[in-house]
VEXTORGU-809799 format. One record per residue (C-alpha): residue number from 0; residue in three letters; x, y, z. Coordinates in Angstrom, 1 decimal, always signed. Example, Ala and Ser with C-alpha at 12.3 -4.5 7.8 and 13.67 -1.06 7.14 Angstrom:
BEGIN
+-----+-----+--------+--------+--------+
!   k !   r !     xx !     yy !     zz !
+-----+-----+--------+--------+--------+
!   0 ! ALA !  +12.3 !   -4.5 !   +7.8 !
!   1 ! SER !  +13.7 !   -1.1 !   +7.1 !
+-----+-----+--------+--------+--------+
This chain:
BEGIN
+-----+-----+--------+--------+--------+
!   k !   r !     xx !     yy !     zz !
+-----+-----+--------+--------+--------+
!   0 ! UNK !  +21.6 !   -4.2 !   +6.4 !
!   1 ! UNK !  +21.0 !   -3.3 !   +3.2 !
!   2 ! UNK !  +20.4 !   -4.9 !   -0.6 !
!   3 ! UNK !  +23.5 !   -4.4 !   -1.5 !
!   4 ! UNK !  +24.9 !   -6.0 !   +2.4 !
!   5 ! UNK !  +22.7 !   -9.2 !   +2.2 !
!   6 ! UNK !  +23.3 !  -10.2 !   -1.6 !
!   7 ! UNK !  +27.5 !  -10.2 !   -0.6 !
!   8 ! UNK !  +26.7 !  -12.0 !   +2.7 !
!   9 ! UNK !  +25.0 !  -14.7 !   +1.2 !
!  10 ! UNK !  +27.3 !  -14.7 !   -1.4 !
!  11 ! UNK !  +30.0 !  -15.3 !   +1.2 !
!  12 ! UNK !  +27.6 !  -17.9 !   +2.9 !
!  13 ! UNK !  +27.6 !  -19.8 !   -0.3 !
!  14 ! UNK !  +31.3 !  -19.7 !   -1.0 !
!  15 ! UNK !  +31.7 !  -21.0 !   +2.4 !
!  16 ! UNK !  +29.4 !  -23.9 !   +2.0 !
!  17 ! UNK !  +30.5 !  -24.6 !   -1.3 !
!  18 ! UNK !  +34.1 !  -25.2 !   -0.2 !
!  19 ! UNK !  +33.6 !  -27.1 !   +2.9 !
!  20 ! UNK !  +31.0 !  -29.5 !   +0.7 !
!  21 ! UNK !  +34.5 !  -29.3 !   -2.0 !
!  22 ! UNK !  +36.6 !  -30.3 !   +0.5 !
!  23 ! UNK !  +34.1 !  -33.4 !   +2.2 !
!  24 ! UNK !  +33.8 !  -34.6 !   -1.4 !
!  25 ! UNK !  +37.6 !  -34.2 !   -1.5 !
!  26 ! UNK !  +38.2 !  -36.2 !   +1.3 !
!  27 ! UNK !  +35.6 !  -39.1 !   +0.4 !
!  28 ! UNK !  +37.2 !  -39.3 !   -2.7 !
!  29 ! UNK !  +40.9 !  -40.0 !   -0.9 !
!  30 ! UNK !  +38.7 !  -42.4 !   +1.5 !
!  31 ! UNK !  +37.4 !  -44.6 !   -1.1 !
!  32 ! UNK !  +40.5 !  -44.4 !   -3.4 !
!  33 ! UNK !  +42.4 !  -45.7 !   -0.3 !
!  34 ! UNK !  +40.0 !  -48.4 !   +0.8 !
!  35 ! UNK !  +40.0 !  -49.9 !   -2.2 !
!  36 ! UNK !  +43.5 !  -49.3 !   -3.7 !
!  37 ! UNK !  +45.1 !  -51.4 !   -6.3 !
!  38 ! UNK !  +47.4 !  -54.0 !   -4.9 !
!  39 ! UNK !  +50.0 !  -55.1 !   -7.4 !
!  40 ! UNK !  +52.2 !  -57.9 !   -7.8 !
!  41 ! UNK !  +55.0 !  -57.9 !   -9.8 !
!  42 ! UNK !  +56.2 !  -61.0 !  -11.6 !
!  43 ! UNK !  +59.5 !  -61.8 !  -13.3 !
!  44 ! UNK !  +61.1 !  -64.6 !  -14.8 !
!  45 ! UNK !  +63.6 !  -65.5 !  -17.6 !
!  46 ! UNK !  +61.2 !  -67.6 !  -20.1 !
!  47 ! UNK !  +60.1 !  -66.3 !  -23.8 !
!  48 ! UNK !  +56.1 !  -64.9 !  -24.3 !
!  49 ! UNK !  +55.3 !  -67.9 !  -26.2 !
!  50 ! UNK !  +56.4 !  -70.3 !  -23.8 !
!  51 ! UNK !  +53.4 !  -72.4 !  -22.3 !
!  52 ! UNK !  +54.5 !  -71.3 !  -18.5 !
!  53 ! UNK !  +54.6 !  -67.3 !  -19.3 !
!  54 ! UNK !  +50.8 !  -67.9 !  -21.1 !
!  55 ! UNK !  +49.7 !  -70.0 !  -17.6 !
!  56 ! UNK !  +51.4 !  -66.5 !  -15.7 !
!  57 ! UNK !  +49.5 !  -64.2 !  -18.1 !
!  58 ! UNK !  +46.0 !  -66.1 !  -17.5 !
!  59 ! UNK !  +46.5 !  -66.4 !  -14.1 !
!  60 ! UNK !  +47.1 !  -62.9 !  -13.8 !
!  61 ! UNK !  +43.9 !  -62.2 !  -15.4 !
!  62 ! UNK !  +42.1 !  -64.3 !  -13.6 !
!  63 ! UNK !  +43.0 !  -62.5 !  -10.3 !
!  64 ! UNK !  +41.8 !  -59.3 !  -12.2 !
!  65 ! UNK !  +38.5 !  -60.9 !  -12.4 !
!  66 ! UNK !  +38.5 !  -62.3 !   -9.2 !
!  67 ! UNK !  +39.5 !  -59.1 !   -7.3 !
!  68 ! UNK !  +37.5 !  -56.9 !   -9.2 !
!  69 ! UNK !  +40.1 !  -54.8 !  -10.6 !
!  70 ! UNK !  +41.6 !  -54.7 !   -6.6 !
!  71 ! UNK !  +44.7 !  -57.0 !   -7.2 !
!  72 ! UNK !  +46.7 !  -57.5 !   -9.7 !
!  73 ! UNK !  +50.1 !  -59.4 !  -11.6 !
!  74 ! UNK !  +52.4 !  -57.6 !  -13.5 !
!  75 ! UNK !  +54.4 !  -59.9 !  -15.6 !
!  76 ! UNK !  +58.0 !  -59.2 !  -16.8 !
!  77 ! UNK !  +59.3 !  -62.2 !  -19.1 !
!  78 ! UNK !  +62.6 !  -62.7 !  -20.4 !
!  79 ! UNK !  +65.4 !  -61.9 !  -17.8 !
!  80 ! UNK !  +64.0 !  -58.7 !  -17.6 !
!  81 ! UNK !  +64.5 !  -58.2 !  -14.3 !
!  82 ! UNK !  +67.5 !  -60.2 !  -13.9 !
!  83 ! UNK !  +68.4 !  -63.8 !  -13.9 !
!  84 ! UNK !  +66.6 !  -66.6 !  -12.5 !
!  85 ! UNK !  +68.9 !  -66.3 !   -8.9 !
!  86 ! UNK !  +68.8 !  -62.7 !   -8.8 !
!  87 ! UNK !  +65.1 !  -62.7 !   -9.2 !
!  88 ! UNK !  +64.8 !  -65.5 !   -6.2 !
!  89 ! UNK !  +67.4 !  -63.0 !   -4.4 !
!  90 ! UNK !  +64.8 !  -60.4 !   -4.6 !
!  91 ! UNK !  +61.9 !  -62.4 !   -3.6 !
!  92 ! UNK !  +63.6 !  -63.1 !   -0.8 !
!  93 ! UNK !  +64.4 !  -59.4 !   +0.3 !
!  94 ! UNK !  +61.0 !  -58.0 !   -0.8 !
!  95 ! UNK !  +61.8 !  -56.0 !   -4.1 !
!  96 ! UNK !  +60.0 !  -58.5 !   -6.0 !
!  97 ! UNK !  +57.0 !  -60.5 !   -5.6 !
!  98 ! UNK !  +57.0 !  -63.5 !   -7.7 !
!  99 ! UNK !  +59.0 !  -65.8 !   -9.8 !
! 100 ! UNK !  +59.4 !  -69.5 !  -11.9 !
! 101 ! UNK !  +62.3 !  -71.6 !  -11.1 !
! 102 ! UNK !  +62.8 !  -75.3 !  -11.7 !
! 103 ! UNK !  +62.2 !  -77.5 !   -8.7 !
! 104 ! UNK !  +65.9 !  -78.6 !   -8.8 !
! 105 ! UNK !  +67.1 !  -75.3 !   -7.9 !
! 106 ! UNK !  +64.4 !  -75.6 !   -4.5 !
! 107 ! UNK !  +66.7 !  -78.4 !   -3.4 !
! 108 ! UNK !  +69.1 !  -75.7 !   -2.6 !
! 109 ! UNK !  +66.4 !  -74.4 !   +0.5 !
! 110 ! UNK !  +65.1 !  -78.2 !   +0.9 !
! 111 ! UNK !  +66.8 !  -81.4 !   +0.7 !
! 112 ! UNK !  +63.6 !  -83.0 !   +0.1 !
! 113 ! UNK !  +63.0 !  -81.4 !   -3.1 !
! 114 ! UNK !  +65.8 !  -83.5 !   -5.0 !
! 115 ! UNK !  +63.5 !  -86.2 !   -5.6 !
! 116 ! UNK !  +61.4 !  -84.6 !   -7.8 !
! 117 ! UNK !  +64.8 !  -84.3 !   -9.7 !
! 118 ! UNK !  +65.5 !  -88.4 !   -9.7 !
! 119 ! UNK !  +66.2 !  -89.6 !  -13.0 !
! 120 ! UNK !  +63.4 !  -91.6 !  -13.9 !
! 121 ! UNK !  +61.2 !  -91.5 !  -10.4 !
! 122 ! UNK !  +57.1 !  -90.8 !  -12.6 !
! 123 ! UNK !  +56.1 !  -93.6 !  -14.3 !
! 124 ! UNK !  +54.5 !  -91.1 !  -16.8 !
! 125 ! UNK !  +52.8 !  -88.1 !  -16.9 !
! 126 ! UNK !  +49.4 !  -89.3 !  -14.9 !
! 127 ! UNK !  +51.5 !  -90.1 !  -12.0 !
! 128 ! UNK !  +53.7 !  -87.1 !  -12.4 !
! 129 ! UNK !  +50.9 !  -84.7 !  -12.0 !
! 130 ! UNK !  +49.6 !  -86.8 !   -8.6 !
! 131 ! UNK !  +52.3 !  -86.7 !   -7.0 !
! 132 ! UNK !  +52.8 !  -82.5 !   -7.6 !
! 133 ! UNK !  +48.6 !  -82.5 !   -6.5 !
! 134 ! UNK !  +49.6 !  -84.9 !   -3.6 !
! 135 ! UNK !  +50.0 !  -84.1 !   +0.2 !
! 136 ! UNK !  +53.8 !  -85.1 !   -0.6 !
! 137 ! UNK !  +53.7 !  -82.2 !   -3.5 !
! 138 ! UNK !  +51.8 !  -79.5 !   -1.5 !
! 139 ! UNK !  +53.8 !  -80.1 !   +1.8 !
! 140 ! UNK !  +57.3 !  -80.0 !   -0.5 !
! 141 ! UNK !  +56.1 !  -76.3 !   -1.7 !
! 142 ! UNK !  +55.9 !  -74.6 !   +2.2 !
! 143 ! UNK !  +59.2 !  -76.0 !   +3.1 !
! 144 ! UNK !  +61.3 !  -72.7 !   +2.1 !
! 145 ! UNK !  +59.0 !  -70.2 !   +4.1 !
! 146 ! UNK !  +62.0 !  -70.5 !   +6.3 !
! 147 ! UNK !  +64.2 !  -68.6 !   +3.3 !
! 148 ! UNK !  +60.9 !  -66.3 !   +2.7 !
! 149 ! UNK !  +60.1 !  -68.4 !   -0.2 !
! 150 ! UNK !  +56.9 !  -69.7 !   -0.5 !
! 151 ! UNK !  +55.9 !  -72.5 !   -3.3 !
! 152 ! UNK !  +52.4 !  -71.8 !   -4.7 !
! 153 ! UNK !  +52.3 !  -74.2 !   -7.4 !
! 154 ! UNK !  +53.7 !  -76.7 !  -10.0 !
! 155 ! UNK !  +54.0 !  -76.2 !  -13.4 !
! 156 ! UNK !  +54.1 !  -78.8 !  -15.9 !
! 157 ! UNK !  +57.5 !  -78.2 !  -17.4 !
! 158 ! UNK !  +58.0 !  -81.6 !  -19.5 !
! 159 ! UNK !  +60.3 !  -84.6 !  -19.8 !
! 160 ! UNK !  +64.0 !  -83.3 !  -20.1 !
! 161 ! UNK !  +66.3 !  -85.1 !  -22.8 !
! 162 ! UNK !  +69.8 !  -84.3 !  -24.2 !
! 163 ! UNK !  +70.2 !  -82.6 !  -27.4 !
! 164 ! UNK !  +74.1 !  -82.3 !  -29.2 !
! 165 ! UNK !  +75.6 !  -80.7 !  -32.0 !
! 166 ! UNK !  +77.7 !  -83.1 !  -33.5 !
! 167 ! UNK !  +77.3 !  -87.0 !  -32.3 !
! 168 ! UNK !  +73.9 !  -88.6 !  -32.1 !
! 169 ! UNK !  +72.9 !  -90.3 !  -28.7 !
! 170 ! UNK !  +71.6 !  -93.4 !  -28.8 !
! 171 ! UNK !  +73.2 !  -95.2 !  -25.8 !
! 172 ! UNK !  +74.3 !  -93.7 !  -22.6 !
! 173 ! UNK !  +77.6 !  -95.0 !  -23.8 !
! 174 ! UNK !  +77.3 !  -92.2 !  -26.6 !
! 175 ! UNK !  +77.8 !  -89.4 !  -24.0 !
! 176 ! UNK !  +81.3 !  -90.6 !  -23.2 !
! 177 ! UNK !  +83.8 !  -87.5 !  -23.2 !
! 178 ! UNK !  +80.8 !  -85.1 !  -24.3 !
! 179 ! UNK !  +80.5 !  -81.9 !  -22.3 !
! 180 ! UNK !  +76.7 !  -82.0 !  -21.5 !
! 181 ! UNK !  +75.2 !  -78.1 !  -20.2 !
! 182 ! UNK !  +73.2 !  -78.8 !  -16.6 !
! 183 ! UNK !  +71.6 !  -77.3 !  -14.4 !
! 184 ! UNK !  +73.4 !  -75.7 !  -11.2 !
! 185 ! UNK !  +71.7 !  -79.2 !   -9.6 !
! 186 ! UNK !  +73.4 !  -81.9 !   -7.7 !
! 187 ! UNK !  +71.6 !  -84.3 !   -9.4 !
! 188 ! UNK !  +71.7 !  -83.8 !  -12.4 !
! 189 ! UNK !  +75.5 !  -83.6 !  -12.2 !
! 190 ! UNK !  +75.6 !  -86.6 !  -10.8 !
! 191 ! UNK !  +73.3 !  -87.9 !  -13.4 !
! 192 ! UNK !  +75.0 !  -86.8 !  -16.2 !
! 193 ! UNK !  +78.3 !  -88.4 !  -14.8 !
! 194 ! UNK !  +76.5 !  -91.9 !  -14.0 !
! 195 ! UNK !  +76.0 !  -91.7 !  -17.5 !
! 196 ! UNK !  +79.3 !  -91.4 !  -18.7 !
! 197 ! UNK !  +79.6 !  -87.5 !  -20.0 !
! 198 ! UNK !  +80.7 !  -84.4 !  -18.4 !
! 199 ! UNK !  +78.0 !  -82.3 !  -16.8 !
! 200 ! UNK !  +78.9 !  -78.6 !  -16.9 !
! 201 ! UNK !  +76.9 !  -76.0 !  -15.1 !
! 202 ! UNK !  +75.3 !  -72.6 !  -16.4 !
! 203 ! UNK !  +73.1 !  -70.3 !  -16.5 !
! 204 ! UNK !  +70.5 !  -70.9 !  -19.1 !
! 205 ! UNK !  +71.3 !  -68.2 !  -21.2 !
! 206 ! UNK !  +74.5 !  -68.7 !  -21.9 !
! 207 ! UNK !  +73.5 !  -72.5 !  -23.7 !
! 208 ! UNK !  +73.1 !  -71.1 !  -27.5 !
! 209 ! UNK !  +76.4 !  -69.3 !  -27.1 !
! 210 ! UNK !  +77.8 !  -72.4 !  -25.3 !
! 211 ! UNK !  +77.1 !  -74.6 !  -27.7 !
! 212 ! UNK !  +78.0 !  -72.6 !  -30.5 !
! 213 ! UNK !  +81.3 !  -71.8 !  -29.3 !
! 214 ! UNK !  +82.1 !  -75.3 !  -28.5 !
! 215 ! UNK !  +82.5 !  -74.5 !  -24.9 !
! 216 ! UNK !  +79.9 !  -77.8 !  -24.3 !
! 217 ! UNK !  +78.8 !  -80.4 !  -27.0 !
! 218 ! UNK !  +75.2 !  -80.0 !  -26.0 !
! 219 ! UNK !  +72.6 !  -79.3 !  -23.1 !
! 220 ! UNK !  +69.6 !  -81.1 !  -22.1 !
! 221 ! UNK !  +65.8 !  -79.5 !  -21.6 !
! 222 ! UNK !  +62.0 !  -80.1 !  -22.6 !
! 223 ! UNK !  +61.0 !  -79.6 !  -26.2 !
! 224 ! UNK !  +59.6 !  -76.0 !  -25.7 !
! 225 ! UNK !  +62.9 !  -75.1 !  -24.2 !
! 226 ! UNK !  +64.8 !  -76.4 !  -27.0 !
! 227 ! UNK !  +62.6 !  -74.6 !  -29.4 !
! 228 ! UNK !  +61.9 !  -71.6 !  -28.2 !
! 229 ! UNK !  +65.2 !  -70.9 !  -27.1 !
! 230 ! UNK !  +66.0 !  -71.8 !  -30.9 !
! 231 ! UNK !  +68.7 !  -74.2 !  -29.9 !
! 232 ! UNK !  +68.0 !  -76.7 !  -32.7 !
! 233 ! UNK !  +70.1 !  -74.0 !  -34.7 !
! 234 ! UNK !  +73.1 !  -75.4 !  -33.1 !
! 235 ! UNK !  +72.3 !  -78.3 !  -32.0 !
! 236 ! UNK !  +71.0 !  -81.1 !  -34.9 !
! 237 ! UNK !  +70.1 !  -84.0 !  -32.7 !
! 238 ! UNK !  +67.7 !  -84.5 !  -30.4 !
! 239 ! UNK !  +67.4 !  -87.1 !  -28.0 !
! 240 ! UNK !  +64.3 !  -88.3 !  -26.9 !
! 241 ! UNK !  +65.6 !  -90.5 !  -23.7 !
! 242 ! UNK !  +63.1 !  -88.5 !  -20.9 !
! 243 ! UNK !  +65.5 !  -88.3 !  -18.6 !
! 244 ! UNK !  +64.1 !  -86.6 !  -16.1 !
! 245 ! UNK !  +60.6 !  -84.7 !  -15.1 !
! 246 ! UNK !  +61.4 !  -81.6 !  -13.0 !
! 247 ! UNK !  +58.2 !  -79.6 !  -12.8 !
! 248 ! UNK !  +58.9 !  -75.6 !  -12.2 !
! 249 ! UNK !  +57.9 !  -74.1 !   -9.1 !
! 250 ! UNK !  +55.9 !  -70.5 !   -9.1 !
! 251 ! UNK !  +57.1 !  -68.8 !   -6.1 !
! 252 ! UNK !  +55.9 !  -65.9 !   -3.9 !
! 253 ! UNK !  +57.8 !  -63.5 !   -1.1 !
! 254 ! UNK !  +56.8 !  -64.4 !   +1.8 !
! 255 ! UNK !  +57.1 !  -60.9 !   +2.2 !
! 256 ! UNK !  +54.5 !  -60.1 !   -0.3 !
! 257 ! UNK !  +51.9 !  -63.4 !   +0.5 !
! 258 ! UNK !  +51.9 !  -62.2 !   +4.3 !
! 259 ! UNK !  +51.1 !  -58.2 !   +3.5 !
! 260 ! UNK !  +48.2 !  -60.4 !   +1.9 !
! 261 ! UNK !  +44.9 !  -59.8 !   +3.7 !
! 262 ! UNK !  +42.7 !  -63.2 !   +4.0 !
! 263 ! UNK !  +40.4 !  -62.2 !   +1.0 !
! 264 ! UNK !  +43.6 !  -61.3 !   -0.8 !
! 265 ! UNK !  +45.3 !  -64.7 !   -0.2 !
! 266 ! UNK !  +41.9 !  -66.1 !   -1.6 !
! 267 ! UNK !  +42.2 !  -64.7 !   -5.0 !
! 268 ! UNK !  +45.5 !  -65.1 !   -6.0 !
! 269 ! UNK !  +45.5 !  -68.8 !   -4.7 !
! 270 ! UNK !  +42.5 !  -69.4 !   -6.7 !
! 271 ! UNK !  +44.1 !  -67.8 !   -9.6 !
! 272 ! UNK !  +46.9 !  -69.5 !   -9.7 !
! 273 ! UNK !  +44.8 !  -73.2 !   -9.1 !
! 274 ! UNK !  +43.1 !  -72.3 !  -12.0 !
! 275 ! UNK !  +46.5 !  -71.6 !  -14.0 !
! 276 ! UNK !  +47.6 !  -75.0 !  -13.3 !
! 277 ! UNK !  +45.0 !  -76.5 !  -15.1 !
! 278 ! UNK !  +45.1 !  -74.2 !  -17.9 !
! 279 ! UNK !  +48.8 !  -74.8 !  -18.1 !
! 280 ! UNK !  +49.1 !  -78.9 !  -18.2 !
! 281 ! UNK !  +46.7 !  -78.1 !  -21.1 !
! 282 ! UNK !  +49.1 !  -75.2 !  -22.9 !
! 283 ! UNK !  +52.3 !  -77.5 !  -22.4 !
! 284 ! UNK !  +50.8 !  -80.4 !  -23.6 !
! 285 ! UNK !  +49.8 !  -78.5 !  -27.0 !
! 286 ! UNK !  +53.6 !  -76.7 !  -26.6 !
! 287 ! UNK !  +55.4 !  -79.6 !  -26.6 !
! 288 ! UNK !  +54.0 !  -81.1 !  -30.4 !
! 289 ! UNK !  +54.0 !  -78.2 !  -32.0 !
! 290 ! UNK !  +57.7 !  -77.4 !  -30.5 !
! 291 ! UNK !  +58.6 !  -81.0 !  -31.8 !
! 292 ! UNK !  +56.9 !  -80.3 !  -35.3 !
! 293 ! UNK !  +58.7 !  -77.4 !  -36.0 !
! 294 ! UNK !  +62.1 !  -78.3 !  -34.8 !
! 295 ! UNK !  +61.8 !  -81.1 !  -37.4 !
! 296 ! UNK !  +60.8 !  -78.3 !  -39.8 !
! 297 ! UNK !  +63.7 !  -76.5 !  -38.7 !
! 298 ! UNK !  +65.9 !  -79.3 !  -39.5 !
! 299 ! UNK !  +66.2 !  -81.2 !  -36.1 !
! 300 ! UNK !  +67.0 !  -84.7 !  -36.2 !
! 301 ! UNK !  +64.7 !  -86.9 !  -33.5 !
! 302 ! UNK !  +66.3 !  -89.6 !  -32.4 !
! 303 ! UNK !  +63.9 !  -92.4 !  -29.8 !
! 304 ! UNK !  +66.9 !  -94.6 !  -28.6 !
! 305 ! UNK !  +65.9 !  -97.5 !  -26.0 !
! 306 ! UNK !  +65.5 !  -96.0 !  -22.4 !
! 307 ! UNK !  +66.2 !  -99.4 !  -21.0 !
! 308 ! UNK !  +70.2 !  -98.6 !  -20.7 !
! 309 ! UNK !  +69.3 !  -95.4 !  -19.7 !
! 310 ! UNK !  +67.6 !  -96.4 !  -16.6 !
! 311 ! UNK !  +70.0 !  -98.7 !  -15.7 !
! 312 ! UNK !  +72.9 !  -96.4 !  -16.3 !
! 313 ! UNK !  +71.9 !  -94.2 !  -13.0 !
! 314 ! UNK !  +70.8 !  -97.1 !  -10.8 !
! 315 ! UNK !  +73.9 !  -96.7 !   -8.8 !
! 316 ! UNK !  +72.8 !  -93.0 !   -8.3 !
! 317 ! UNK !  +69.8 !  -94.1 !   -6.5 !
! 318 ! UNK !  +71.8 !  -96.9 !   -4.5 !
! 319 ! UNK !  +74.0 !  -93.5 !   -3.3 !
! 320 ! UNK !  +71.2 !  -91.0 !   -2.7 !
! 321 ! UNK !  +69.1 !  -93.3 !   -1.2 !
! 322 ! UNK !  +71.1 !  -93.9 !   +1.5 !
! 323 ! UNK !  +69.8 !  -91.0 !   +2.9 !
! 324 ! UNK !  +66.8 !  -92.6 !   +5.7 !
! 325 ! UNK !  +64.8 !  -89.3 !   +4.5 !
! 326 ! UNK !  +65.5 !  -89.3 !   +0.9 !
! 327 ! UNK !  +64.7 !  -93.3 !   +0.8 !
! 328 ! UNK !  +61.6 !  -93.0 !   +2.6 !
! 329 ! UNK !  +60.4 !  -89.9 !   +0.1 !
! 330 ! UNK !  +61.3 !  -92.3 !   -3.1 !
! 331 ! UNK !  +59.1 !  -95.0 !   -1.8 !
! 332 ! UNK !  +56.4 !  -92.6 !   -0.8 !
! 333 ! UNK !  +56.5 !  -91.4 !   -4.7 !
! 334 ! UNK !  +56.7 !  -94.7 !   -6.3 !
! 335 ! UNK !  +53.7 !  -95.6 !   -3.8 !
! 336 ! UNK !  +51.5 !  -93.1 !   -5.5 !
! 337 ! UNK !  +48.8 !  -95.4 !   -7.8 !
+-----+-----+--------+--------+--------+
C-alpha cells in the first residue's frame, strides 16, 4: 500500500469512527432527553389574574418548578379561556385537561355529602372554617368524586358570600321579597335564597354583569373579590354584608392525569399545592380589604344589617335537609369541630 493508499484509508477509518461516536452521542442525547422529559399540566379556570385563587395557582405552579427541578410543570390559563367552569370539569373528566377551580357547591353534583359545606351559616367563623377543610371530614369529602375521574386536591379559601342589588338596599331578609337574586346552579342555595323570601335564578357566572344590567335579575350574591373584580359594583350600588354562606373552592385534578403520575411525581405537585393553601388564606385575606376599599371608592354602598333574622330565616332549610340520617350526622360532625 502506498502513501497515497494509507492517508485515504485512515481517512476512511476516521470518518467511520467519527459517525458511529456522532450517532452514540446522538442517541445519549434522545436517552437523557427522554428520561427526564418535561411533564406538563395544564390548568384552566374562569377567574381574573388578580384574583387571590389565580395568584395561589401561579405560586403553586412555581413551586412544583422548584420542586421538580424544571421536570414538572403547571400551565395556567385564567379567564374562561378554555371554556366555562362545566366544560373545563367535562374535560377533566375525559382527559383533555388536567386541572381546574370550581366551588364546592357544584361537587355536590358527584357527592351528596359535599352540600354541607354549602349550609347557610354551618362555620362559626373563619378559624373553624379552615379546620374543618384541614379535617379528616374535609380531606375525605375531596376523594369522594374519583369515581367521576375527579379528584379534590385542595380547598381554597374563597370568602363569606353576601347579596349585592342594584336598586333596593337589604337590610332584612324580608327585603328580598319579589327580587330576582343570581345563584349558583346549587340546590342549596336555591333553596336558600327561597327560605329567604326572593327568587333564586341560576347562571353561569359570566353572564351576572350583563344580567344585572339588563334587569334580567335585581342582583347576585358572591365574596368581595368576586364582586370587585368582576366590576359588578358598576351595576350593582349596594352591598350586603349578611355572610351568608362559606363555600370554599375546590382545585381539582383528572384522575386521568394524577394516575399517569409516577410516586415522586404525585410528591411534588401535592406538596406544591399544600404549600399554595397557605399562601392563599394569606392572599384572600389581603383580597378581600382592599376589594372592600375600593368598591367604596368605586361608589359601593356597604350596608352590615343584623344576621340574627338571617339565620333564622333558613332554619326550616336545615329542619328539611337534615332529615337526611347522612346529611344530619355530617352537620353535627362539623359543628363538633372546636
Amino acid at each position: 500500500m502506498n502513501l497515497s493508499q494509507l492517508q485515504k484509508s485512515t481517512e476512511n477509518n476516521l470518518r467511520i469512527k467519527f459517525t458511529h461516536t456522532s450517532l452514540l452521542i446522538a442517541i445519549l442525547i434522545a436517552m437523557i432527553s427522554c428520561g427526564h422529559q418535561q411533564k406538563e399540566i395544564k390548568l384552566a379556570h374562569g377567574l381574573d389574574v388578580n384574583h387571590p385563587v389565580h395568584k395561589a395557582m401561579v405560586f403553586m405552579a412555581e413551586k412544583l418548578d422548584e420542586k421538580s427541578n424544571g421536570e414538572m410543570s403547571i400551565r395556567v390559563y385564567p379567564s374562561n379561556q378554555l371554556g366555562s367552569e362545566r366544560e373545563c370539569v367535562e374535560l377533566l373528566q375525559i382527559g383533555s385537561l388536567g386541572m381546574t377551580k370550581v366551588s364546592a357547591a357544584v361537587m355536590s353534583s358527584f357527592s351528596p355529602d359535599f352540600q354541607v359545606l354549602s349550609f347557610p351559616y354551618i362555620f362559626r367563623d373563619k378559624e373553624h372554617f379552615f379546620k374543618v377543610q384541614d379535617s379528616k371530614i374535609g380531606k375525605d369529602l375531596l376523594l369522594q368524586s374519583e369515581k367521576y375521574w375527579l379528584r379534590g386536591m385542595c380547598y381554597y379559601d374563597a370568602g363569606s358570600r353576601s347579596f349585592y342589588t342594584s336598586e333596593k338596599q337589604i337590610k332584612t331578609p324580608e327585603d328580598l321579597k319579589g327580587l330576582k337574586i343570581r345563584v349558583m346552579q346549587s340546590p342549596i342555595a336555591i333553596k336558600m335564597v327561597k327560605a329567604m323570601g326572593g327568587s333564586p335564578t341560576p347562571m353561569a357566572s359570566g353572564e351576572i354583569y350583563t344580567a344585572i344590567q339588563q334587569g334580567v335579575v335585581d342582583g347576585a350574591e358572591n365574596n368581595p373579590p368576586s364582586f370587585y373584580f368582576s366590576r359588578h359594583y358598576e351595576v350593582s350600588k349596594y352591598y350586603t354584608i349578611d355572610e351568608h354562606a362559606s363555600i370554599p373552592d375546590v382545585l381539582l385534578i383528572s384522575t386521568h392525569v394524577w394516575k399517569d403520575l409516577d410516586k415522586q411525581q404525585q410528591k411534588w405537585l401535592q406538596e406544591a399545592i399544600d404549600e399554595s393553601v397557605v399562601f392563599q388564606r394569606k392572599l384572600w385575606a389581603e383580597s378581600e380589604k382592599e376589594s372592600m376599599d375600593k368598591a367604596k371608592e368605586e361608589g359601593a354602598v356597604i350596608l352590615y344589617p343584623d344576621k340574627a333574622p338571617f339565620v333564622k330565616s333558613v332554619q326550616p332549610l336545615y329542619d328539611e335537609l337534615t332529615k337526611d340520617t347522612r346529611i344530619n350526622e355530617l352537620v353535627n360532625q362539623i359543628k363538633a369541630i372546636e
